[in-house]
N, CA and C of each residue as an Amber inpcrd file, in Angstrom:
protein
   357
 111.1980000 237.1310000  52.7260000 112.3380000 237.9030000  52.2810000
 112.9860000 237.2500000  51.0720000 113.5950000 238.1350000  50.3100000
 114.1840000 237.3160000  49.0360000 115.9020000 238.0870000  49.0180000
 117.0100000 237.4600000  49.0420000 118.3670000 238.0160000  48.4830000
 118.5130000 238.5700000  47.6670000 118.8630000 239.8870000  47.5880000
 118.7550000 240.6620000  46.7750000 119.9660000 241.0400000  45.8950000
 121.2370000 241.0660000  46.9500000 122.8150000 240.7830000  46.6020000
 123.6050000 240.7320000  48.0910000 124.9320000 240.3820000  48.0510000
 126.1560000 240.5120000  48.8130000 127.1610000 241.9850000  48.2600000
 127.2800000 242.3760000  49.5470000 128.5960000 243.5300000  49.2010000
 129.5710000 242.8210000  49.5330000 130.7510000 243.2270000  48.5560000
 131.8730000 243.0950000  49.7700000 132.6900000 244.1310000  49.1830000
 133.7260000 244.4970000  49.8960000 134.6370000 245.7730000  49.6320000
 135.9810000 245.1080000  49.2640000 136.3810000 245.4710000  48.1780000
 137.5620000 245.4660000  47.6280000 138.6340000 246.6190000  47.5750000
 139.8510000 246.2520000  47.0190000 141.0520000 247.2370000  46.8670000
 140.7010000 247.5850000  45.5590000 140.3800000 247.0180000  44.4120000
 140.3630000 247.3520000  43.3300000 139.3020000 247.3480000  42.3760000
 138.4930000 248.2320000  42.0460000 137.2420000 247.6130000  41.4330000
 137.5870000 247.0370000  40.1210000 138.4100000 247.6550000  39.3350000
 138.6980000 247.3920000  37.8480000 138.8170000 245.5920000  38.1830000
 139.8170000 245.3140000  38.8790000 140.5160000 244.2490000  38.9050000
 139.7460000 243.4220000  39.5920000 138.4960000 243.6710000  40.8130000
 138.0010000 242.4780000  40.7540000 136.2780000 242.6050000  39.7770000
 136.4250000 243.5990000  38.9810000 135.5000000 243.4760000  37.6250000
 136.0360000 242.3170000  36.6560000 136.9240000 242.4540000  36.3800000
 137.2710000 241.6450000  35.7420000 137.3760000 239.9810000  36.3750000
 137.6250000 239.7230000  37.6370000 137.6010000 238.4820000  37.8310000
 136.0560000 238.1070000  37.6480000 135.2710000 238.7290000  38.4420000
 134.2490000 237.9900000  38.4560000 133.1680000 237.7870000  37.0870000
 134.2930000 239.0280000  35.7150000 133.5280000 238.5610000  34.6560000
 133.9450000 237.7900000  33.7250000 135.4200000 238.0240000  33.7570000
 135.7350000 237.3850000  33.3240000 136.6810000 235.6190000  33.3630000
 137.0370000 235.5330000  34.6960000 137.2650000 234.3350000  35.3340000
 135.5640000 233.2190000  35.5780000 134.4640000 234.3650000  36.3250000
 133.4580000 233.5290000  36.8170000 132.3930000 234.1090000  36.2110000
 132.2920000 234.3870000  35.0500000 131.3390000 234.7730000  33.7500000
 129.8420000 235.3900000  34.4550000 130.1150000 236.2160000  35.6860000
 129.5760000 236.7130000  35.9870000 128.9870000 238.3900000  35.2180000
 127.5550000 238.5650000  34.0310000 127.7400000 239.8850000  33.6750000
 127.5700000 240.6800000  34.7360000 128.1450000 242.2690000  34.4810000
 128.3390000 243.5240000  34.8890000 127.4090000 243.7330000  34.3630000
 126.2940000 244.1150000  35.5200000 124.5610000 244.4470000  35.4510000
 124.5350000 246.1690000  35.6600000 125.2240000 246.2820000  36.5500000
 125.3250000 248.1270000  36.5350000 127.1480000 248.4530000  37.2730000
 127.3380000 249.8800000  36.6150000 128.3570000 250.2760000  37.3250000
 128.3550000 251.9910000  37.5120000 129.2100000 252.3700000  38.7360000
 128.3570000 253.5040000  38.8830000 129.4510000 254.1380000  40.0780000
 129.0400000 255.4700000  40.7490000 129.7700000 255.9810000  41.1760000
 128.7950000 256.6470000  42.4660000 129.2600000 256.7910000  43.5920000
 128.5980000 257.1490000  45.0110000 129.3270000 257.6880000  45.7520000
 129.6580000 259.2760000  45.4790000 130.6320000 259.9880000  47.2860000
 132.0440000 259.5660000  46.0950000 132.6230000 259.1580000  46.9630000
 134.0000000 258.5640000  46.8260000 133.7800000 257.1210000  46.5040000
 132.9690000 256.3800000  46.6520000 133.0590000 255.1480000  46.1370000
 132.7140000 254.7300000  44.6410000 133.5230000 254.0200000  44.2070000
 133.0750000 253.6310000  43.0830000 132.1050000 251.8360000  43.0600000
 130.7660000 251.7100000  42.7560000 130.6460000 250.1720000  42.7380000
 129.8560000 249.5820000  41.5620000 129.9770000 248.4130000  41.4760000
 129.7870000 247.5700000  40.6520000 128.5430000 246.3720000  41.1210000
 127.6680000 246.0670000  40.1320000 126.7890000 245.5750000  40.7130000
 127.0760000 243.8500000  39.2690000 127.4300000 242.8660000  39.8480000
 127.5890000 241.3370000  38.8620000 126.4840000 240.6900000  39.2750000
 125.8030000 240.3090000  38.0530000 124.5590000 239.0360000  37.5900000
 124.1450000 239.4990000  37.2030000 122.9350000 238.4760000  36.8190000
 122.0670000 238.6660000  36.4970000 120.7050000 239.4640000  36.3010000
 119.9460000 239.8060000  35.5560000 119.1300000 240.4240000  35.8150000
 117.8360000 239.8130000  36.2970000 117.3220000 240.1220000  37.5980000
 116.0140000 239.7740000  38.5160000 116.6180000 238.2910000  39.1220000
 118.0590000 238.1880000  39.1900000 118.6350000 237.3110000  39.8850000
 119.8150000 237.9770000  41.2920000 119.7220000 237.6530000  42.3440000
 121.1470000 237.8360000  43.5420000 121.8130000 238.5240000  42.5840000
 122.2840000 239.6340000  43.2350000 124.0820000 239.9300000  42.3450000
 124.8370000 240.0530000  43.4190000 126.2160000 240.5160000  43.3080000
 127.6700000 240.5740000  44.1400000 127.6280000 242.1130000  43.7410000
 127.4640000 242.8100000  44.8660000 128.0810000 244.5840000  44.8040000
 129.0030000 244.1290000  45.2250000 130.3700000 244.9370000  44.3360000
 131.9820000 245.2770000  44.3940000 131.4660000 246.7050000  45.3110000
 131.9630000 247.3790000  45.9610000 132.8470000 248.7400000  46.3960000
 134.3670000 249.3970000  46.5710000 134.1830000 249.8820000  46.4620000
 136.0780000 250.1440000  45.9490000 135.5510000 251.6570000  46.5840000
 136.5240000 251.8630000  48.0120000 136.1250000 253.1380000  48.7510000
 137.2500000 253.8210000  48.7800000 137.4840000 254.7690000  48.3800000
 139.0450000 255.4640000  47.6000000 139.1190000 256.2730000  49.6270000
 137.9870000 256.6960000  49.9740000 138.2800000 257.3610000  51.2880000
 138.3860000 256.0990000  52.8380000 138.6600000 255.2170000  52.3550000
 139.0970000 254.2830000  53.3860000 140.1640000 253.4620000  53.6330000
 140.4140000 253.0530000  54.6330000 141.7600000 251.6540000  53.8730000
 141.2070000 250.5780000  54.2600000 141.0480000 249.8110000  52.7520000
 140.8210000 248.4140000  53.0700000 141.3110000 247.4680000  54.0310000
 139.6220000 247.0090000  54.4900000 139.8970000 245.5350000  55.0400000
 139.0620000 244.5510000  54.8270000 139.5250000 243.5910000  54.8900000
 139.0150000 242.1520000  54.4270000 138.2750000 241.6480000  55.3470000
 136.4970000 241.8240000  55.2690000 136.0780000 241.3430000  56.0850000
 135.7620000 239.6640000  55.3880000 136.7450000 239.0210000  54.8710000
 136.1450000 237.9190000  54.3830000 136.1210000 236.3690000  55.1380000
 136.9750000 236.9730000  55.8300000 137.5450000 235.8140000  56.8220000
 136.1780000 234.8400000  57.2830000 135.8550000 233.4670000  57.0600000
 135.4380000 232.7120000  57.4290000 133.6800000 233.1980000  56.6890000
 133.8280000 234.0390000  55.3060000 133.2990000 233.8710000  54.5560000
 133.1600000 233.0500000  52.8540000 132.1420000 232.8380000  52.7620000
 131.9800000 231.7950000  51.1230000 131.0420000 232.3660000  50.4160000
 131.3200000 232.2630000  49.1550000 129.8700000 232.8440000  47.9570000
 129.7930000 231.4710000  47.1680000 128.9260000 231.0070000  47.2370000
 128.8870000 229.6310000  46.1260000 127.8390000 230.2370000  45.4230000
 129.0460000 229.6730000  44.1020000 128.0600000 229.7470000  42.7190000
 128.0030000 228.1430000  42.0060000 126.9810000 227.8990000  41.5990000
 126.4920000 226.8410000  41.0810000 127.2650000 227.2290000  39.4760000
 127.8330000 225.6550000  39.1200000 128.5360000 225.4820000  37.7630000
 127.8270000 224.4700000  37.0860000 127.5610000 224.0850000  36.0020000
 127.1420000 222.6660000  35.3590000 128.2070000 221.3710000  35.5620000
 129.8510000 221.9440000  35.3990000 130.2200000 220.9350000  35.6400000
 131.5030000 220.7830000  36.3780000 131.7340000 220.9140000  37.5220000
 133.0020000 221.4140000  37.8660000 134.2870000 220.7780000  37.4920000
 134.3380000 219.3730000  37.2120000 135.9030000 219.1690000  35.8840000
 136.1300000 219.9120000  35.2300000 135.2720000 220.3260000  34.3160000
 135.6070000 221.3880000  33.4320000 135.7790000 222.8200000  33.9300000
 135.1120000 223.1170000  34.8680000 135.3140000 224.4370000  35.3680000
 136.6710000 224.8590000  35.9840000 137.1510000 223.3990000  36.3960000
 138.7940000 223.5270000  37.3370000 139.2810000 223.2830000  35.8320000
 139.5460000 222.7810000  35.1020000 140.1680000 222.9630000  33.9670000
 140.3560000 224.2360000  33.2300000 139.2190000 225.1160000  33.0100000
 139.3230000 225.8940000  32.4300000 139.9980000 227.3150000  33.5970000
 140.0070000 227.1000000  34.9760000 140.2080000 227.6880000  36.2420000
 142.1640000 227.6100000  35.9730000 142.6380000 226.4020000  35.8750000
 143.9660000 225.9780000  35.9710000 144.7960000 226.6140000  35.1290000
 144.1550000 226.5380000  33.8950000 144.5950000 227.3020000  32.4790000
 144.9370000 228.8840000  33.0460000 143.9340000 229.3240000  33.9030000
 143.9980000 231.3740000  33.7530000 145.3170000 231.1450000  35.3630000
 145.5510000 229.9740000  35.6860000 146.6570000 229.9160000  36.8000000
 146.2510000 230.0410000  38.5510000 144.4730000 230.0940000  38.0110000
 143.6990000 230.1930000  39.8500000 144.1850000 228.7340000  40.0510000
 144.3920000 229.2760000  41.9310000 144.5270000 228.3340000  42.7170000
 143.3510000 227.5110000  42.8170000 143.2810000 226.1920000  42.8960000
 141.9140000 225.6850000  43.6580000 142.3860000 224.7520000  44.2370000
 141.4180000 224.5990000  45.5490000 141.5640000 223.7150000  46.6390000
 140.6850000 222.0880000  46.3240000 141.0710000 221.2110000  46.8310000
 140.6010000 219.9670000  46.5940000 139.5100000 219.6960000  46.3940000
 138.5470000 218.5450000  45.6680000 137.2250000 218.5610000  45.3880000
 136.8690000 218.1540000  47.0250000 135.7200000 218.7090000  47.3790000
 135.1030000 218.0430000  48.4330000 133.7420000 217.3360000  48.0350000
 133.1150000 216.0930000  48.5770000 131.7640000 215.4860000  48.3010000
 131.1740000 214.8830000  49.2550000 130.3360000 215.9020000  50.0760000
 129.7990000 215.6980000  51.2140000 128.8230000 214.7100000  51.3800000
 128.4610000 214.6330000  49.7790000 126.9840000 213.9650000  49.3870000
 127.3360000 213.3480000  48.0150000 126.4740000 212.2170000  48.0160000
 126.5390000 211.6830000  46.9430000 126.2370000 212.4710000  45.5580000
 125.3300000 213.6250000  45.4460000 124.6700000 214.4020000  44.5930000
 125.5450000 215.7980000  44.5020000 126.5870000 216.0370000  45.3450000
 127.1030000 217.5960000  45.9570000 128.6310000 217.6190000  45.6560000
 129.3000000 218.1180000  44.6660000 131.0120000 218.1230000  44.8940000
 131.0670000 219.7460000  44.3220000 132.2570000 220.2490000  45.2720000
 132.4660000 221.6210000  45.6140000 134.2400000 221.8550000  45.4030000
 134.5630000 222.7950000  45.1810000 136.1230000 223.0760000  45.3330000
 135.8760000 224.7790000  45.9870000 137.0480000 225.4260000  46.1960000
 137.3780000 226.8670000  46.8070000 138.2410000 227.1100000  45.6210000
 138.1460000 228.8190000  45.1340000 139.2330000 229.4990000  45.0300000
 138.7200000 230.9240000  45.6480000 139.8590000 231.5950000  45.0540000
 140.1440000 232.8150000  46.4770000 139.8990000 234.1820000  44.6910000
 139.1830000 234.8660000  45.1950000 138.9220000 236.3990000  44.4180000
 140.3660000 237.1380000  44.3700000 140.5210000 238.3920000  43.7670000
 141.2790000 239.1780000  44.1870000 141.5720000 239.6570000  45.5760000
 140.4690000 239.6730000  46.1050000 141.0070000 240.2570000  47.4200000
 140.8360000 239.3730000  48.3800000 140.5340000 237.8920000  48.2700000
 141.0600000 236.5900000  48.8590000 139.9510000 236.3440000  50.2140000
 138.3970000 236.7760000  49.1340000 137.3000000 236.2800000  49.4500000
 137.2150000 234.6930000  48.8900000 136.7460000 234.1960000  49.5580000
 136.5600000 232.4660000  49.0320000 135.3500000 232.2890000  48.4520000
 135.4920000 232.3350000  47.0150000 134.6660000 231.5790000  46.3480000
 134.2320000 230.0920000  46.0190000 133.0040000 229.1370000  46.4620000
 132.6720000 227.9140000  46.3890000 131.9060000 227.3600000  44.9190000
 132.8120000 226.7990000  44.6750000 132.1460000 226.4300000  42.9760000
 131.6720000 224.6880000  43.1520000 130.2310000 224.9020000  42.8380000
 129.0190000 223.6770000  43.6910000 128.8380000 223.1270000  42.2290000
 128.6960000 221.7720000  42.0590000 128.2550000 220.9530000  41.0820000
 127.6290000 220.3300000  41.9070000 125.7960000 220.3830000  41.2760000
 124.7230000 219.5470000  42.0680000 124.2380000 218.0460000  40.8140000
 124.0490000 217.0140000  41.3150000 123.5440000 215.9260000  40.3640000
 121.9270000 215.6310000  40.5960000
């Protein structure tokens, strides 16, 4: 089997389009429209992406609870630097491993994103 993407459902598609392209330089690979939903498909091409949904006939809920998406960064100093500047929260470095340091911040709709620096 190979990962193909993650959904998750949001309140807003515009608004978490923009985080994940422009906070986590994720490109907008397709966008598109289904029923009442509007979604968004971020990455790469012939790489995992993140489907957004934004379901105008439902009321959101957050299934994010005691979920994580880690994306691999080159360098995460700089990434919390440039993170601090746009005013995201981030949570403390963690380094489980000598080779492995990680921090959290939270999406628009306060999915937890894991930003991984590997050595």
């Amino acid at each position: 089997m190979k990962l193909k993407w993650i959904t998750l459902l949001v309140k807003n598609l515009d608004e978490s389009i923009k985080f994940y392209n422009e906070v986590l330089n994720l490109p907008i690979y397709s966008k598109f429209s289904a029923g009442a939903n509007k979604i968004a498909m971020m990455g790469d091409v012939n790489k995992p992406k993140i489907e957004l949904i934004e379901q105008k006939d439902r009321r959101f809920v957050n299934f994010g609870e005691g979920v994580s998406i880690g994306l691999g960064v080159e360098n995460l100093d700089k990434t919390i630097n440039e993170l601090e500047k746009l005013g995201i929260e981030i949570s403390k470095i963690i380094s489980p491993m000598e080779n492995v340091k990680f921090c959290f911040i939270n999406d628009p709709n306060n999915y937890k994103i894991q930003l991984i620096e590997e050595k």
